[in-house]
C-alpha positions in Angstrom: 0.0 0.0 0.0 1.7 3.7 -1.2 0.8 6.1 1.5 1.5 9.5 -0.1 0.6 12.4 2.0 0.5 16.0 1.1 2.6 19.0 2.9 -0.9 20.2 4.7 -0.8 20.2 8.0 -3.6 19.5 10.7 -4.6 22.6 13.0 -4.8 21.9 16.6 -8.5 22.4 16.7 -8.5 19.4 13.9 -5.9 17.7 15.8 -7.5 17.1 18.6 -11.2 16.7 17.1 -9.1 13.6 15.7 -7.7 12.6 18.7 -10.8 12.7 20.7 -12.3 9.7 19.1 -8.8 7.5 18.6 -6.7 8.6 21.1 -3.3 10.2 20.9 -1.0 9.2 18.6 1.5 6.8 19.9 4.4 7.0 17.7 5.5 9.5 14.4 4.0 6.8 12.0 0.6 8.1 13.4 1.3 12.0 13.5 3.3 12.4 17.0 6.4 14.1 17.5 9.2 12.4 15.9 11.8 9.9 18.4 14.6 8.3 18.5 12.6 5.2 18.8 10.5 5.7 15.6 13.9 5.5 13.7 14.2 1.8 14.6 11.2 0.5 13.9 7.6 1.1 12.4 4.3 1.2 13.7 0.8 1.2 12.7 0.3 -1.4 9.9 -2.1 -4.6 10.5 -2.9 -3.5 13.7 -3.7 0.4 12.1 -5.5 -1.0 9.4 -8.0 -2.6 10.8 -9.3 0.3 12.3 -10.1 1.4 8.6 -14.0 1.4 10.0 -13.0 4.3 12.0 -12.6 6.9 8.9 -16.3 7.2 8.7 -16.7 8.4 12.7 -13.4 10.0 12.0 -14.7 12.5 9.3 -17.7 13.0 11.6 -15.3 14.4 14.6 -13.6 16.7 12.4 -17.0 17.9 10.6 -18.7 18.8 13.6 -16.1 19.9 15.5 -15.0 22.6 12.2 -17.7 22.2 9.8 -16.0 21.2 6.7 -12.8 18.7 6.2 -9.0 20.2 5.2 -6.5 18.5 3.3 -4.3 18.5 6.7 -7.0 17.0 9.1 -8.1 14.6 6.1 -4.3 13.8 5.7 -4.1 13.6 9.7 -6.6 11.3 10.3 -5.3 8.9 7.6 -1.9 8.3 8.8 -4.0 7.7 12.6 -5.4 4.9 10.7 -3.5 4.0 7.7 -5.7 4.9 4.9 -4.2 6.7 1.6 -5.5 10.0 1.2 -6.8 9.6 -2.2 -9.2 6.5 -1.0 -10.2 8.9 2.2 -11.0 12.1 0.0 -13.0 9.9 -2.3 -14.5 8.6 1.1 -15.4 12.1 2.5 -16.7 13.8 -1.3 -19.0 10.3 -1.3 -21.8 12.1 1.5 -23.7 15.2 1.1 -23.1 16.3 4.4 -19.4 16.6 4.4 -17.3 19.3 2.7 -13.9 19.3 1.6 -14.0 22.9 0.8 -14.2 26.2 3.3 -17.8 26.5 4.3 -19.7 28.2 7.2 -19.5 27.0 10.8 -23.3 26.5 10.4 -25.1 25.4 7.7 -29.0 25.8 7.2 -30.5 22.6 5.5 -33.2 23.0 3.7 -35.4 19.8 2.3 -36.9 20.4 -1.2 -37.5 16.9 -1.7 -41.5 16.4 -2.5 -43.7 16.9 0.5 -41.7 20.1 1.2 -41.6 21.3 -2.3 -45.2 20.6 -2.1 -45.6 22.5 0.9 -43.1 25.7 -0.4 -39.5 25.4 0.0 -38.7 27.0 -3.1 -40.3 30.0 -1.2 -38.7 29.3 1.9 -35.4 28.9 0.6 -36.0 32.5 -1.5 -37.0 34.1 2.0 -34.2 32.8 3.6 -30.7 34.0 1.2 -32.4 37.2 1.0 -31.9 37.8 4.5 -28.5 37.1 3.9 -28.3 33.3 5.1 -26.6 30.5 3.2 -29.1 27.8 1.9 -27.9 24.1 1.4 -30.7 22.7 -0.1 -31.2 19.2 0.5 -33.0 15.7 -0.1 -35.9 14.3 2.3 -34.9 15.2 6.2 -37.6 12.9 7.2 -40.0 15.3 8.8 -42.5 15.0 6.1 -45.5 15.5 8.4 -44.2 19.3 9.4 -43.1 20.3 5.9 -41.5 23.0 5.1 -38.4 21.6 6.8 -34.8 22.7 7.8 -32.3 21.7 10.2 -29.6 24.2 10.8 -26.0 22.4 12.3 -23.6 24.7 13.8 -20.0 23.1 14.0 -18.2 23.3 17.3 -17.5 21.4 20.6 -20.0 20.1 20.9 -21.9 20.5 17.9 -25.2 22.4 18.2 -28.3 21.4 15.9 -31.7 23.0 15.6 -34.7 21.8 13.7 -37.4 24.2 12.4 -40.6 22.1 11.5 -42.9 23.6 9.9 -40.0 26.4 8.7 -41.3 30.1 8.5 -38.3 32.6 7.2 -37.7 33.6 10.3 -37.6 30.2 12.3 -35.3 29.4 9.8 -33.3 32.8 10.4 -32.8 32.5 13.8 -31.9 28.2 13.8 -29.2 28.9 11.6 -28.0 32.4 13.2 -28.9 31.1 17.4 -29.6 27.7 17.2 -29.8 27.4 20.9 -32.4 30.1 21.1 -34.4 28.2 18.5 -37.7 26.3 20.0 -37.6 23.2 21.1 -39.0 20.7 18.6 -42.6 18.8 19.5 -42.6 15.9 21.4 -42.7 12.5 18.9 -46.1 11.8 19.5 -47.2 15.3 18.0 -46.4 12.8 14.7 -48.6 10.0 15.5 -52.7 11.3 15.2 -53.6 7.9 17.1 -50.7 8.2 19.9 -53.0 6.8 22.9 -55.4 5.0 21.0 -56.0 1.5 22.4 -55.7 -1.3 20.0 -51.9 0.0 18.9 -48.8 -2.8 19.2 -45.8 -0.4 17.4 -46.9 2.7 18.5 -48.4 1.8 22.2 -46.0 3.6 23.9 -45.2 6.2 21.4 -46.6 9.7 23.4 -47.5 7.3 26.7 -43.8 6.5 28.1 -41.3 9.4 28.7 -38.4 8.0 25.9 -35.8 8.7 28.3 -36.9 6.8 31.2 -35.9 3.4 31.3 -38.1 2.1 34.1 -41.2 3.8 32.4 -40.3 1.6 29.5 -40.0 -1.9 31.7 -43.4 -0.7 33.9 -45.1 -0.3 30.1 -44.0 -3.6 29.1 -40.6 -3.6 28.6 -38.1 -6.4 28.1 -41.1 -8.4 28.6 -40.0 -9.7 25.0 -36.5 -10.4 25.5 -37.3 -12.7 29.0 -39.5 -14.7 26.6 -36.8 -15.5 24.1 -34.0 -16.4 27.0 -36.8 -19.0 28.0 -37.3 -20.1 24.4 -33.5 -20.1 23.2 -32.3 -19.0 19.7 -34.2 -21.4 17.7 -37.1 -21.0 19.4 -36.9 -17.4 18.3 -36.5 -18.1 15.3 -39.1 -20.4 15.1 -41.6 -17.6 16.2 -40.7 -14.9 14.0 -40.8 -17.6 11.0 -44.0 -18.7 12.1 -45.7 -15.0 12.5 -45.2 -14.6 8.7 -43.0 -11.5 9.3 -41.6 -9.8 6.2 -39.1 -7.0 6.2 -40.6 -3.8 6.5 -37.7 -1.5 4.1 -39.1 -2.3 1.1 -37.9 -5.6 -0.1 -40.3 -7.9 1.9 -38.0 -10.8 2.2 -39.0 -13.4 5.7 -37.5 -12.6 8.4 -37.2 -15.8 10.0 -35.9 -17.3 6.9 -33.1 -14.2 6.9 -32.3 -15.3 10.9 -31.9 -18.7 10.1 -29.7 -18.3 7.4 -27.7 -16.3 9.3 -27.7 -18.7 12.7 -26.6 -21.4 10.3 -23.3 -20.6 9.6 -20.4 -21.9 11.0 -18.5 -18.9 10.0 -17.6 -16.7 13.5 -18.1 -13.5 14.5 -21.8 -13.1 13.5 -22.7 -9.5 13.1 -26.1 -7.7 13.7 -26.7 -4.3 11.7 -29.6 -2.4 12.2 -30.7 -0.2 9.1 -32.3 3.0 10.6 -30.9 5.6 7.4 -34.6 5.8 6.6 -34.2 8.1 3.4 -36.7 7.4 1.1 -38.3 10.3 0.2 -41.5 10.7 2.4 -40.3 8.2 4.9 -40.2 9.3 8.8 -41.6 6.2 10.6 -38.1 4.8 12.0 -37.4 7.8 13.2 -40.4 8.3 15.4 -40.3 5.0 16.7 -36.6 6.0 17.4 -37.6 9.3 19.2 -40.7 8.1 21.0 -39.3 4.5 21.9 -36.2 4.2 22.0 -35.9 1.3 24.2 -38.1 -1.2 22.0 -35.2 -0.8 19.3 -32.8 -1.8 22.2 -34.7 -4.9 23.1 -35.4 -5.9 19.8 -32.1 -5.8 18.7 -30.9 -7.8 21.4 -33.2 -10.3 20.7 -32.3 -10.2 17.1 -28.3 -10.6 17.9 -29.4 -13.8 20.5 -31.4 -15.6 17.9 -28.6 -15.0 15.3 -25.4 -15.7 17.0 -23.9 -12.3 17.4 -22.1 -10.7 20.0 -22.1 -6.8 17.9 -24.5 -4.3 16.8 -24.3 -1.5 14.3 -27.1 0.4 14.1 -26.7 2.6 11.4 -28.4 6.2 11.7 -29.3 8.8 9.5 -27.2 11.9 10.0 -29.8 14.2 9.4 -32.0 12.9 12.7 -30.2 14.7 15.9 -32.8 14.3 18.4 -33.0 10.1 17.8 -29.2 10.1 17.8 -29.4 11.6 21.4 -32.3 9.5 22.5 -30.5 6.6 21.3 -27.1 6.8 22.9 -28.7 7.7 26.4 -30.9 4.4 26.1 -27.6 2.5 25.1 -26.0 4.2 27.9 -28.9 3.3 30.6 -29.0 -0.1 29.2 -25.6 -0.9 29.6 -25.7 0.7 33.4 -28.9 -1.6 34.5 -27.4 -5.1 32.5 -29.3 -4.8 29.2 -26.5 -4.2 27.1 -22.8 -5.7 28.2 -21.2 -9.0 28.9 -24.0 -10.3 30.8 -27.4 -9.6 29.4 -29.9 -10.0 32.2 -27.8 -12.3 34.3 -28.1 -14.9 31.1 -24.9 -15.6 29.7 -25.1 -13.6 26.3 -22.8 -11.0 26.1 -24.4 -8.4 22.9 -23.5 -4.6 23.2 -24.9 -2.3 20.6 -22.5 0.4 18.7 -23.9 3.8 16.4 -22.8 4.6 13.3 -23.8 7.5 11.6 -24.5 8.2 8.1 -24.0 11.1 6.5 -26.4 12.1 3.5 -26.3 9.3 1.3 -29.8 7.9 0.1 -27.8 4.2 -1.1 -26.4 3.7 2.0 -30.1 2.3 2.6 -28.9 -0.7 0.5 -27.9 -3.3 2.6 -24.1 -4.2 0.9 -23.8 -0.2 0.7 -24.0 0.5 4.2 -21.6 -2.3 5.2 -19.4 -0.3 3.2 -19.9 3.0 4.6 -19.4 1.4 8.3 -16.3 -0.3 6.5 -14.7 2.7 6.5 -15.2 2.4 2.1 -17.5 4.4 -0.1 -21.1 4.1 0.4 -21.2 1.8 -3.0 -23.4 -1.9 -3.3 -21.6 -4.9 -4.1 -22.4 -7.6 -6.3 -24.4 -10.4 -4.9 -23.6 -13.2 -4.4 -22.4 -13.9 -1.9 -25.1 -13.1 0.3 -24.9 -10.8 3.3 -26.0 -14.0 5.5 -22.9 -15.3 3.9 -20.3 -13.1 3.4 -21.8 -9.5 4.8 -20.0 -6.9 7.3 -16.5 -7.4 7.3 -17.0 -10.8 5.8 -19.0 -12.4 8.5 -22.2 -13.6 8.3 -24.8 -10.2 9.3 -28.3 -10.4 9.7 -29.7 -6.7 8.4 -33.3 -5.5 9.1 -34.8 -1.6 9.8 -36.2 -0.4 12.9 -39.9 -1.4 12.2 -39.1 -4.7 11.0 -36.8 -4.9 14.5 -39.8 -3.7 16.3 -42.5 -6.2 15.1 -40.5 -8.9 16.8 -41.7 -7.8 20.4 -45.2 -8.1 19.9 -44.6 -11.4 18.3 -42.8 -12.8 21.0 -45.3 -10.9 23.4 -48.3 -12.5 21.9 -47.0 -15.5 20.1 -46.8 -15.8 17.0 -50.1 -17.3 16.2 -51.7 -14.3 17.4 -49.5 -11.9 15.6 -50.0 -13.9 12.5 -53.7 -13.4 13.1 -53.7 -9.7 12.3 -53.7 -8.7 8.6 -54.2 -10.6 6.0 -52.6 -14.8 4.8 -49.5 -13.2 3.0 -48.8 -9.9 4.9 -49.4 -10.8 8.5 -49.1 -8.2 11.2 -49.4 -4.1 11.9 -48.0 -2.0 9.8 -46.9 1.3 9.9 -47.6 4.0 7.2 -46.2 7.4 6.6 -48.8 10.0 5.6 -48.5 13.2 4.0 -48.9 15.9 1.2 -52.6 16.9 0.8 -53.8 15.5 4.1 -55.0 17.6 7.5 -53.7 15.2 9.6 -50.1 14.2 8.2 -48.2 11.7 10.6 -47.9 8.3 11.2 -50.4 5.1 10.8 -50.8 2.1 12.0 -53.0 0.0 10.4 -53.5 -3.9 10.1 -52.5 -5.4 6.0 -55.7 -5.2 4.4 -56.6 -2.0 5.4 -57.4 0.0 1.8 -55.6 3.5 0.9 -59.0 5.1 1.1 -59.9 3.9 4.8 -55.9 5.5 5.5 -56.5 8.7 4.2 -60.0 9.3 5.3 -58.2 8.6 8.4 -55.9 11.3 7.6 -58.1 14.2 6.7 -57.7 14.1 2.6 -57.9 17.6 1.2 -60.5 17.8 -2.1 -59.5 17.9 -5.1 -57.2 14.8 -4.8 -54.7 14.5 -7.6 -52.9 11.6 -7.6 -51.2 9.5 -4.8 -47.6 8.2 -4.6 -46.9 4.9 -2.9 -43.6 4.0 -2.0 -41.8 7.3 -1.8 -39.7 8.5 -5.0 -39.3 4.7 -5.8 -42.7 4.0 -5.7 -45.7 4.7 -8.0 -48.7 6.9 -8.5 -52.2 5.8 -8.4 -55.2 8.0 -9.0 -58.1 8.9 -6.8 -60.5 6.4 -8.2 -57.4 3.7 -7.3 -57.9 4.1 -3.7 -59.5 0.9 -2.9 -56.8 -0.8 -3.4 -55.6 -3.1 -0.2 -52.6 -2.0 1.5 -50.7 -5.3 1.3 -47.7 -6.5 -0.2 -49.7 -8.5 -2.4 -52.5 -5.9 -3.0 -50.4 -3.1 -4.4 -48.6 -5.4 -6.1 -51.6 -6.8 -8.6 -52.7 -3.1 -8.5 -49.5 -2.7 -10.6 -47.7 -0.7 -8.2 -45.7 -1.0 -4.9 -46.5 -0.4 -1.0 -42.3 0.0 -0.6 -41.4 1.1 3.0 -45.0 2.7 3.8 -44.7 6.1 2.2 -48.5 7.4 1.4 -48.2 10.8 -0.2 -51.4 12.8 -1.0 -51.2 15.3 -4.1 -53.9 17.6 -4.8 -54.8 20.0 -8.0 -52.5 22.9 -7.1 -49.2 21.2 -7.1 -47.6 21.1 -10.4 -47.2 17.3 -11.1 -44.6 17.4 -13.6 -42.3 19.4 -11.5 -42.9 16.7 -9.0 -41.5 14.3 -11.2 -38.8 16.5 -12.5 -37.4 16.9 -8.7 -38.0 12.8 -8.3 -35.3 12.9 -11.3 -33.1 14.9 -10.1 -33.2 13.2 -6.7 -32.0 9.8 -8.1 -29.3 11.2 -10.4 -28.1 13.1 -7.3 -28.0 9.9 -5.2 -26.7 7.3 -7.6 -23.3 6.1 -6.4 -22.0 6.1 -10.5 -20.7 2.7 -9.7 -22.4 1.2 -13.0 -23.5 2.5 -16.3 -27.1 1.8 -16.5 -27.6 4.5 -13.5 -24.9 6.7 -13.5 -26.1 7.5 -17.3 -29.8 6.6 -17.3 -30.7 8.7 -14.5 -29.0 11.8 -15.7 -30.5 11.5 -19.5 -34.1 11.0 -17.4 -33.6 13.7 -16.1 -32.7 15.5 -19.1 -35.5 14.8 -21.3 -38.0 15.6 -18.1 -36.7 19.1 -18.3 -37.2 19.5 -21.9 -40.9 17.6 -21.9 -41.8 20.4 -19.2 -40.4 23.2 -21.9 -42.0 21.9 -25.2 -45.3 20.1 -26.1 -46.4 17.7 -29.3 -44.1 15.6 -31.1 -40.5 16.5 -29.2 -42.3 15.5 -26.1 -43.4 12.3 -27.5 -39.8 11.3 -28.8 -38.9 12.1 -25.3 -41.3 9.8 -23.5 -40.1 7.0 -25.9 -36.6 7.8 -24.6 -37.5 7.7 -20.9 -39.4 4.1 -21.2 -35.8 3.1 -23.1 -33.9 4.5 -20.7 -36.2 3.2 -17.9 -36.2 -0.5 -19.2 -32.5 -0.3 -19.0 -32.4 1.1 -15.8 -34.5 -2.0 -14.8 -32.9 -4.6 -16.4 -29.4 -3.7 -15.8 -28.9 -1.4 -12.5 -26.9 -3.2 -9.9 -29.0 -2.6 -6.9 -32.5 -1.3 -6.1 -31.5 2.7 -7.0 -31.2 1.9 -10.7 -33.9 -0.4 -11.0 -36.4 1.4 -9.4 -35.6 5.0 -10.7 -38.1 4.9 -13.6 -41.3 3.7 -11.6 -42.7 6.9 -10.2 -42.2 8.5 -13.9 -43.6 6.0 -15.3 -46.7 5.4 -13.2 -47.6 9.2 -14.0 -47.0 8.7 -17.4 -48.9 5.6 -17.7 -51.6 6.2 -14.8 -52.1 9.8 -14.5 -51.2 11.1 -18.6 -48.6 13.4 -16.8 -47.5 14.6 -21.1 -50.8 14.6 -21.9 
């Protein structure tokens, strides 16, 4: 390995934000003062470069602690680990939310992804850089249900964060100029319409416990779950969660129990756990409520989840963009560790599991499971080829079960109630609660929970549906449109499926007769060709030459619009066909469904 490192040097301030998280350099090979020892022999090598999965954290500490990442602390930080400079820069220009180039100490996010476009960011942005503040304007932020969103991040030790949900110009102002004067945001539960209702299982506690108290959580139920599987043993876990029916919530809708087992089954050693909470389809906020509002159920499930699986480690790997769950998270870590929860002795049973956060940093593919091992790896945020298997051959080569929070989640009731019970509640092929993310056009955006079976009309009269109802996207910007005389189609895996389009991760967005649909689908273009890695040709091209004939449909009518539309279904079958992950072969749906569904061109 050539290590080539540039004259730069670190500042102190970038120094130290470095040596905060590994430590202080123990020799010149890692950036100390040079001795007659280091002349002798080196240091660092294996024993450096398996600490390669701390670049990721590593860029974190010197983002928040300066706002943006130099060519000294980038070239600091890689002889701390042994990383060359040029596989670290490509590393830290991979996210969104790093910079390698001077920037503010606090920058103003501002989501103009498609609830908030809907709702006015263009507006809000306007009203903002007039009054002289810089605008970074951003993909989904997951707070869908107050949109017009921004989250303002001021860079410093610590790091100070504000969130302004709904945004007004001047709530926006004064997070990014004071965030610490800024309000407080609403309590979770504010996103939840039914928090309280009786009859809930995911959302129970959501707005009933306090998320920081851990003996609120145990007096409301908790770790009820996790006793139950220590009595049942790791294939008897297994055998509940494969007998509830439980399919993974993200998107893909694979069996969980059939995931677990895999997993259990090989002889392969360590056995790694990763939970996938980088929620960041567009429209998407569930995880992070359940996150905010519940913390502790996440703990619990995962523990069960590493038990039944074989491992001993837990990544769970957060979205950067969601502050508040990032502190609720590592205080219940913290508290569980204290009490025995988390440690080498969970509950006095034997099973030593402990639970570590990662956290992303503004990359929508990092959602794909081989993508964010990865990111965690230390590697850019890129999908491999399959096979091998994640089961197989996943985070750092071991065996690793993946599943998101919600699909975590579910496996408390199930153990709760039995699996009989759980698989009593929605429908033969999509057993159990799920939860839905509702917003747009609605009075009463928030989170859902709803039984499979339940039809998209039942969901948004539950929601409050404005008039005039446009169209309706399922799925979130890899989803697809139905129109308003659709809406009796059953929320099932299934259902949506033979209705020709997708239910996805649970994103229900509303769209009435003011918003411009094609500029809808214009900023669904530019959001994948944004957020494709480029790692193969089919998406890297197709979704830039998408986007390209969207913009000229929206400028001209007739006959250059039809050629155009027989470009975008080329380009979309390709797309399909050849992508290497889910980004590429999904990118064409929404377009299509409005083309197809709605007439969009017409």
């Amino acid at each position: 390995m050539d290590l080539h490192f540039g004259d730069s040097k670190p500042t102190d301030e970038e120094r130290a934000a470095v040596d905060a998280l590994l430590g202080p350099p123990e020799s010149s090979w890692e950036g100390a003062d040079r001795s007659d020892a280091d002349l002798r022999w080196a240091r660092g090598g294996r024993a450096a470069r398996d600490r390669r999965d701390l670049l990721l954290p590593g860029l974190h500490a010197i983002n928040d602690r300066i706002g943006w990442i130099s060519e000294g602390a980038l070239g600091y930080l890689c002889r701390r680990l042994t990383v060359p400079p040029a596989e670290a820069y490509g590393v830290a220009t991979f996210y969104a939310m790093f910079s390698v180039k001077p920037r503010p100490a606090t920058v103003l996010h501002v989501c103009t992804d498609l609830a908030c476009t809907a709702a006015g960011a263009s507006g809000l942005c306007e009203g903002v850089e007039a009054r002289g503040v810089h605008v970074q304007r951003s993909p989904c932020l997951g707070l869908c249900e107050r949109a017009p969103a921004a989250l303002a991040i001021r860079a410093g030790d610590p790091v100070r964060t504000a969130v302004s949900a709904p945004a007004t110009v001047e709530e926006a102002v004064l997070a990014a100029t004071a965030p610490d004067s800024a309000p407080e945001e609403p309590p979770a539960a504010t996103a939840v319409p039914q928090a309280g209702s009786p009859g809930l299982v995911l959302l129970r506690r959501v707005g009933v416990v306090d998320p920081a108290s851990l003996d609120d959580y145990r007096a409301h139920g908790g770790y009820t779950a996790l006793r139950r599987a220590f009595e049942l043993g790791p294939a008897g876990v297994i055998r509940e969660v494969t007998d509830s029916g439980l399919l993974g919530r993200g998107g893909a809708a694979f069996p969980t129990g059939r995931k677990w087992q895999a997993t259990a089954a090989q002889p392969d050693h360590p056995h790694y756990l990763v939970c996938n909470a980088d929620e960041s389809e567009p429209g998407t906020f569930k995880d992070r409520v359940l996150m905010e509002g519940d913390p502790y159920a996440l703990i619990e499930a995962m523990t069960i989840a590493g038990y039944a699986t074989g491992a001993h480690h837990g990544y769970l790997y957060l979205r950067g963009e969601y502050p508040r769950a990032l502190r609720r998270l590592e205080h219940a870590i913290t508290q569980a560790r204290a009490r025995g929860l988390l440690g080498e002795d969970v509950l006095g049973q034997g099973y030593a599991f402990d639970i570590e956060i990662r956290r992303g940093a503004g990359a929508y593919i990092c959602g794909e499971e081989t993508a964010l091992f990865n990111s965690i790896e230390g590697y850019r945020g890129e999908p491999r080829s399959k096979p091998p298997f994640p089961v197989q051959n996943g985070l750092f080569g071991r065996p690793t079960v993946e599943n998101n929070v919600e699909t975590l989640v579910n496996v408390l009731p199930i153990l709760t109630m039995g699996a009989e019970a759980y698989a009593a509640i929605g429908t033969q092929r999509s057993t159990g609660p799920k939860l839905f993310c509702v917003s747009g056009s609605v009075r009463r955006p928030g989170i859902y929970e709803l039984p499979f079976g339940a039809t998209l009309g039942e969901l948004l009269e539950l929601a409050g549906v404005r008039e005039r109802l446009r169209a309706v996207l399922l799925g979130g910007a890899a989803g697809g449109f139905v129109r308003p005389d659709e809406t009796g189609v059953p929320l099932t895996f299934e259902g949506t499926r033979e209705a020709g389009t997708t239910l996805g991760s649970g994103v229900v967005m509303a769209f009435d007769d003011t918003v411009p649909l094609p500029r809808l689908l214009l900023r669904i273009a530019e959001f994948f060709r944004d957020e494709s890695c480029g790692q193969c040709v089919p998406c890297r091209v197709g979704t830039v030459r998408q986007e390209e004939a969207l913009h000229r449909i929206v400028e001209r009518t007739g006959a250059a619009a039809a050629d155009d539309i027989a470009l975008l279904r080329e380009v979309g079958r390709a797309m399909r066909d050849a992508s290497i992950c889910g980004l590429g072969q999904t990118a064409w749906n929404a377009v299509e469904s409005a083309v197809d569904r709605l007439g969009a061109y017409e």
